[in-house]
MDAnalysis code that builds the backbone (N, CA, C; Angstrom):
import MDAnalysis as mda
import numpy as np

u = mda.Universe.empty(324, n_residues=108, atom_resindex=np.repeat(np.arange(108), 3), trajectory=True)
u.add_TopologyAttr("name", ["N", "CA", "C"] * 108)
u.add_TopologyAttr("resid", np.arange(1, 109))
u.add_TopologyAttr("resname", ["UNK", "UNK", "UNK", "UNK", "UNK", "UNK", "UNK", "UNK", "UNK", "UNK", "UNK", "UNK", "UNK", "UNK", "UNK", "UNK", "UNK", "UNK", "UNK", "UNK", "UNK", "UNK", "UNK", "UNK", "UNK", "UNK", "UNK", "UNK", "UNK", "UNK", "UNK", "UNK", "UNK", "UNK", "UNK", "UNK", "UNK", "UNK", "UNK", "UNK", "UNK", "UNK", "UNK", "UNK", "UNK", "UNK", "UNK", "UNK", "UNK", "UNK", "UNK", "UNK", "UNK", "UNK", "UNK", "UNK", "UNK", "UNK", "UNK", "UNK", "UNK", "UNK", "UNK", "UNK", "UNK", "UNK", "UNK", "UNK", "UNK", "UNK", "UNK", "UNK", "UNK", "UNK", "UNK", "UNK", "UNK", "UNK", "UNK", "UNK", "UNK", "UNK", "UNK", "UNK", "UNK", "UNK", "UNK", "UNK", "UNK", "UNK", "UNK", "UNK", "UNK", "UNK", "UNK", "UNK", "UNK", "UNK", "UNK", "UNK", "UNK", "UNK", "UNK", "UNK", "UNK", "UNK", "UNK", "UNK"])
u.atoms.positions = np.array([
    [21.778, -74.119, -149.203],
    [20.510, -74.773, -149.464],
    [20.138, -75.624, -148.256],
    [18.984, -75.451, -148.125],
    [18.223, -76.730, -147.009],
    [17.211, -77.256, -147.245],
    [16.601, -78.564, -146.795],
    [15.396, -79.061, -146.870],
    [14.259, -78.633, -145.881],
    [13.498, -78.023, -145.854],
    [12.655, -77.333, -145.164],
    [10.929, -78.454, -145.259],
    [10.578, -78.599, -143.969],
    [8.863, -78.929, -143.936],
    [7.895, -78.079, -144.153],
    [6.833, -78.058, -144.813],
    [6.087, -77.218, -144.843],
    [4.551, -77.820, -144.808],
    [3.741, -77.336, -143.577],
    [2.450, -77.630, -143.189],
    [2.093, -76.678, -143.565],
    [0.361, -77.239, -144.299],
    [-0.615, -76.106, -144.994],
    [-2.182, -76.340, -144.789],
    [-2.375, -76.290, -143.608],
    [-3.579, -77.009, -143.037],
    [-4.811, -75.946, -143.793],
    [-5.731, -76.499, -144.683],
    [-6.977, -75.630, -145.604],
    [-7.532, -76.648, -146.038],
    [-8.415, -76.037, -146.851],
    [-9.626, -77.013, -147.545],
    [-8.703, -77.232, -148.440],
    [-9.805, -79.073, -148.781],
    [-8.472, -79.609, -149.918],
    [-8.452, -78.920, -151.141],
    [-9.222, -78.050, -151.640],
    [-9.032, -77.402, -153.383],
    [-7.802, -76.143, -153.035],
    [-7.803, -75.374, -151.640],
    [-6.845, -74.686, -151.578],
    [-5.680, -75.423, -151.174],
    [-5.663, -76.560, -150.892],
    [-4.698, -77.453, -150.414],
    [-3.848, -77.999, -151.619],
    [-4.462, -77.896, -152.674],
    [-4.162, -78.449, -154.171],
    [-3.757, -76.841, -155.050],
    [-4.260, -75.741, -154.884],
    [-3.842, -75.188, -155.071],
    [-2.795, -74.420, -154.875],
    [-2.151, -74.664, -153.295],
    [-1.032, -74.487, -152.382],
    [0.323, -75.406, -153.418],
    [-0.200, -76.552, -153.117],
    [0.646, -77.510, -154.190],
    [1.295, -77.151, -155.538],
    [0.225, -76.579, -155.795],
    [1.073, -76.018, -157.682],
    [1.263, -74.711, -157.120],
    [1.163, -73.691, -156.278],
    [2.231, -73.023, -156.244],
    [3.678, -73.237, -155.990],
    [3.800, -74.210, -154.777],
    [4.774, -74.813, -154.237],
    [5.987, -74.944, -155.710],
    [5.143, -75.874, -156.442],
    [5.651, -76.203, -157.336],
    [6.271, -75.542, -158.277],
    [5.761, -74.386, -158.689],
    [5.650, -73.507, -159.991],
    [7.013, -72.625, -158.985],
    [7.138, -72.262, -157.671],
    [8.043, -71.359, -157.253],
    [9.331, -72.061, -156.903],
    [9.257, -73.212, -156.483],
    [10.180, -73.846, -156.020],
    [11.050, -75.138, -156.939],
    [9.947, -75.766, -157.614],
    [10.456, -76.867, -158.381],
    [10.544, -78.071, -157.643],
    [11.528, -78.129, -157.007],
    [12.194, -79.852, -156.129],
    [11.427, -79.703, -154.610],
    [10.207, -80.410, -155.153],
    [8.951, -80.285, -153.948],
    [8.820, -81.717, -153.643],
    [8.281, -82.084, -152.456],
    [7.786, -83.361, -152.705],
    [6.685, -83.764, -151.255],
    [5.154, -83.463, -151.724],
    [4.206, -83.698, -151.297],
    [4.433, -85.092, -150.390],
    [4.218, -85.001, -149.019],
    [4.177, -85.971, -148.549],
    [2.405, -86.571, -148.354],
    [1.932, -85.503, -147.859],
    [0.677, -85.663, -147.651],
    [-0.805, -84.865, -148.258],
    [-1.390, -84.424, -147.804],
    [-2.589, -83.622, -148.137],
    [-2.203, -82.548, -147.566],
    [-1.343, -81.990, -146.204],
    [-0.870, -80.902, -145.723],
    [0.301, -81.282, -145.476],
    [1.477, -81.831, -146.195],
    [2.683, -81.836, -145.448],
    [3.532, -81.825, -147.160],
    [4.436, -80.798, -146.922],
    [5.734, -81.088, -148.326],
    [6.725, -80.666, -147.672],
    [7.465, -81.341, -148.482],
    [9.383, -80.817, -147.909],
    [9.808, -80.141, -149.246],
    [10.636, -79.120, -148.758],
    [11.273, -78.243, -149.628],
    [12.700, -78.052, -150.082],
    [13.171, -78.561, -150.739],
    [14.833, -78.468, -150.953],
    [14.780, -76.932, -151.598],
    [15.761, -76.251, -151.037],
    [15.521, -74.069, -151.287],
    [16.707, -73.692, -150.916],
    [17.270, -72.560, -151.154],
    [18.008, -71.652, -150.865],
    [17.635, -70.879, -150.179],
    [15.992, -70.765, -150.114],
    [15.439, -69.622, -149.422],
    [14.923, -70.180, -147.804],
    [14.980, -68.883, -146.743],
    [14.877, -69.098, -145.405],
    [13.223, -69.157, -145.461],
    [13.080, -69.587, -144.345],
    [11.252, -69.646, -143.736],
    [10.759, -68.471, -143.956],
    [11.146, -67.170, -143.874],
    [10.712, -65.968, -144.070],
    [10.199, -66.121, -145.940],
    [11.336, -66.359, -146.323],
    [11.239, -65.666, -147.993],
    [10.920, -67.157, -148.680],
    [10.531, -68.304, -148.063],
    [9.857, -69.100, -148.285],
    [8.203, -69.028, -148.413],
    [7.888, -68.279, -146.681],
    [6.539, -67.682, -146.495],
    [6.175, -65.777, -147.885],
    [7.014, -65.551, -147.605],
    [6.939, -63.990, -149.146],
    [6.739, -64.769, -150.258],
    [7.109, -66.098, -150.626],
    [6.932, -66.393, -152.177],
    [5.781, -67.056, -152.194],
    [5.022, -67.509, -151.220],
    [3.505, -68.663, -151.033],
    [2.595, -67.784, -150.455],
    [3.293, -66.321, -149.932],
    [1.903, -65.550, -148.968],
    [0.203, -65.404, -149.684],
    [0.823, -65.221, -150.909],
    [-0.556, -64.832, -151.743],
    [-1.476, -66.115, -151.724],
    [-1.301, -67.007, -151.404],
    [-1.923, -69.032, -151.502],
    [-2.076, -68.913, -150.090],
    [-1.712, -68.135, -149.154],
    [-2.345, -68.450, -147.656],
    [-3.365, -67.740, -147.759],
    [-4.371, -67.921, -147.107],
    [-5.947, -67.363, -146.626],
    [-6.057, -67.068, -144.999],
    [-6.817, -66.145, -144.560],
    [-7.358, -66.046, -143.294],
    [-8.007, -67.309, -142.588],
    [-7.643, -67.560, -141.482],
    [-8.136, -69.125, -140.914],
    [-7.189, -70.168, -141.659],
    [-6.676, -70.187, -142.422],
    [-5.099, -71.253, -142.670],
    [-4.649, -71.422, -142.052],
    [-3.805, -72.841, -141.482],
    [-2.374, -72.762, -140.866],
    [-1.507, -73.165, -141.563],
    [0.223, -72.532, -141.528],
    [1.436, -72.586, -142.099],
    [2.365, -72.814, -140.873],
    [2.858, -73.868, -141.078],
    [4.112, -73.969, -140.263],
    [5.571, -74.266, -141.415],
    [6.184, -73.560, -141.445],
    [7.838, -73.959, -142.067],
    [8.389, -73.816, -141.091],
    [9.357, -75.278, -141.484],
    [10.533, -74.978, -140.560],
    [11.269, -75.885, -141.250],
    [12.950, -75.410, -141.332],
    [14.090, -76.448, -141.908],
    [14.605, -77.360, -140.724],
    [14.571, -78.592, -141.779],
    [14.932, -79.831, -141.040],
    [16.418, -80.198, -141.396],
    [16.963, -81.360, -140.311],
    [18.100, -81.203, -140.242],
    [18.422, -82.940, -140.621],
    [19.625, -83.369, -140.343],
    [19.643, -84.600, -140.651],
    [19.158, -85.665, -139.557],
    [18.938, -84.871, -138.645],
    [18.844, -85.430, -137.005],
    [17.155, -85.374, -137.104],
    [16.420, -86.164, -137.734],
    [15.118, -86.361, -137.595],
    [14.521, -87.735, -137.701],
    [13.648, -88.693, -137.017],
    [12.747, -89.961, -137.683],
    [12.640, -89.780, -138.769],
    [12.473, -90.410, -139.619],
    [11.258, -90.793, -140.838],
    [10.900, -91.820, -140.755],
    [9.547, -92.080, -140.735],
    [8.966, -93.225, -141.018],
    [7.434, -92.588, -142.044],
    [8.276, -93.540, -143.475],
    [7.663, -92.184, -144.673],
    [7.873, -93.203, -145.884],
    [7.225, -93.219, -146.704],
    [6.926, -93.953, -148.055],
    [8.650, -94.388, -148.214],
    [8.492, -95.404, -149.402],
    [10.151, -95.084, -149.682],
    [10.081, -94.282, -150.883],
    [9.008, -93.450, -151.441],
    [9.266, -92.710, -152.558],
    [9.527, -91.416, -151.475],
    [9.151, -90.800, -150.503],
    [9.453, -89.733, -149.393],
    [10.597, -90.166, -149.153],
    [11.229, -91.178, -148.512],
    [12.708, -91.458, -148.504],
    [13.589, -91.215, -149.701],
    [12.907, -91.626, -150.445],
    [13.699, -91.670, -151.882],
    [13.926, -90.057, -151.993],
    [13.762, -89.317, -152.296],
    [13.470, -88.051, -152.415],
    [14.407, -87.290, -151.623],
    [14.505, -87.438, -150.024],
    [14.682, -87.246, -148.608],
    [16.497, -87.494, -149.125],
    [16.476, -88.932, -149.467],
    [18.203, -89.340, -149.495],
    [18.755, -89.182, -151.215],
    [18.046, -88.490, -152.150],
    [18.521, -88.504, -153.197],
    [19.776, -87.391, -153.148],
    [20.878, -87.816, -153.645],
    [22.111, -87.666, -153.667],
    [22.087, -85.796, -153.903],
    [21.196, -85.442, -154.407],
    [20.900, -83.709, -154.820],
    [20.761, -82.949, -153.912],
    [20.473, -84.041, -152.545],
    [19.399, -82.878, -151.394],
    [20.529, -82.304, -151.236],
    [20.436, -81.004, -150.153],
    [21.081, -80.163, -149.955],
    [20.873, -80.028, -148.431],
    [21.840, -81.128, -147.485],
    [21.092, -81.743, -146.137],
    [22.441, -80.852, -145.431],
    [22.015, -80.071, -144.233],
    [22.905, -79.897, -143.042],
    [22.845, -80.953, -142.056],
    [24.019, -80.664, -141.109],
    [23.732, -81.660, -139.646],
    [24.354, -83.084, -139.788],
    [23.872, -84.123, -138.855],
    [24.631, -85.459, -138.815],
    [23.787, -86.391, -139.919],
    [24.393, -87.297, -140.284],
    [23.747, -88.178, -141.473],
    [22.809, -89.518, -140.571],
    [21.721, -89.672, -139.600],
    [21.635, -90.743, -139.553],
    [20.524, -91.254, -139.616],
    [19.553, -90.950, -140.197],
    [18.086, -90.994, -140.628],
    [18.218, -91.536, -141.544],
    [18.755, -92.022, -142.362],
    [19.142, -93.208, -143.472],
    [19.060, -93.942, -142.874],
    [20.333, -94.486, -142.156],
    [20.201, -96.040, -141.621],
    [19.442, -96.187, -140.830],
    [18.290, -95.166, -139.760],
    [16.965, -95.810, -139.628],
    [15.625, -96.528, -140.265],
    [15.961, -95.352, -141.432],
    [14.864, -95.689, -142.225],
    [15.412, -97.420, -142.997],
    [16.513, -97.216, -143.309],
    [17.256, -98.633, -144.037],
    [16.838, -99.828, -142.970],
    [16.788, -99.695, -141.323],
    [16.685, -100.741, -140.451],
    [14.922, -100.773, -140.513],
    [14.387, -99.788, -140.734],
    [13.031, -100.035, -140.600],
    [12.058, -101.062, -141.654],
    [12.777, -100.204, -142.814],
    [12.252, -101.191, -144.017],
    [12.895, -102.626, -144.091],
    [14.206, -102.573, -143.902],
    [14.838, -104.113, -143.595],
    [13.753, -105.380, -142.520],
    [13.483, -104.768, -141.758],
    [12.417, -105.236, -140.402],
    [11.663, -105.402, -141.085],
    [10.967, -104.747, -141.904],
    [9.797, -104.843, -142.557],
    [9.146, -105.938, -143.604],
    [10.745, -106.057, -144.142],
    [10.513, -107.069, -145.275],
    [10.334, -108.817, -145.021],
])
């Protein structure tokens, strides 16, 4: 399993409709933005893109790609929350926690 990004640049009603597919195929989604969700999957970028192809349109953009533990966040703490919940299914080094932990600490 990995956590994968997924950009879905469209008009917002297909942008909302992208969303509940996301949802309905995948389950453990979590909308960051109006075009941005992360994907906790078993499935690769390929058979990620085969299960959403029918929700892409001509003139869309799709970018997937799986992320690793070696990334920034600077992201809600419900996106963190999500990101570090004990379920994910994270490859790579662990240290995007204790950034995000020093950021919000700073913050407060």
């Amino acid at each position: 399993m990995a956590v994968y990004t997924i950009y879905y640049g469209a008009s917002p009603a297909r942008s909302d409709a992208f969303d509940q597919a996301l949802q309905e195929r995948f389950g453990d989604v979590y909308r960051v933005s109006a075009e941005l969700w992360l994907v906790d999957t078993g499935r690769e970028a390929d058979a990620i893109y085969g299960a959403m192809r029918q929700s892409v349109h001509q003139g869309d953009r799709l970018f997937i790609a799986e992320i690793t533990r070696d990334f920034f966040p600077w992201l809600s703490q419900s996106a963190l929350g999500w990101l570090f919940a004990p379920e994910r299914s994270w490859k790579g080094r662990y240290v995007a926690r204790e950034v995000a932990q020093k950021i919000y600490a700073a913050a407060a």
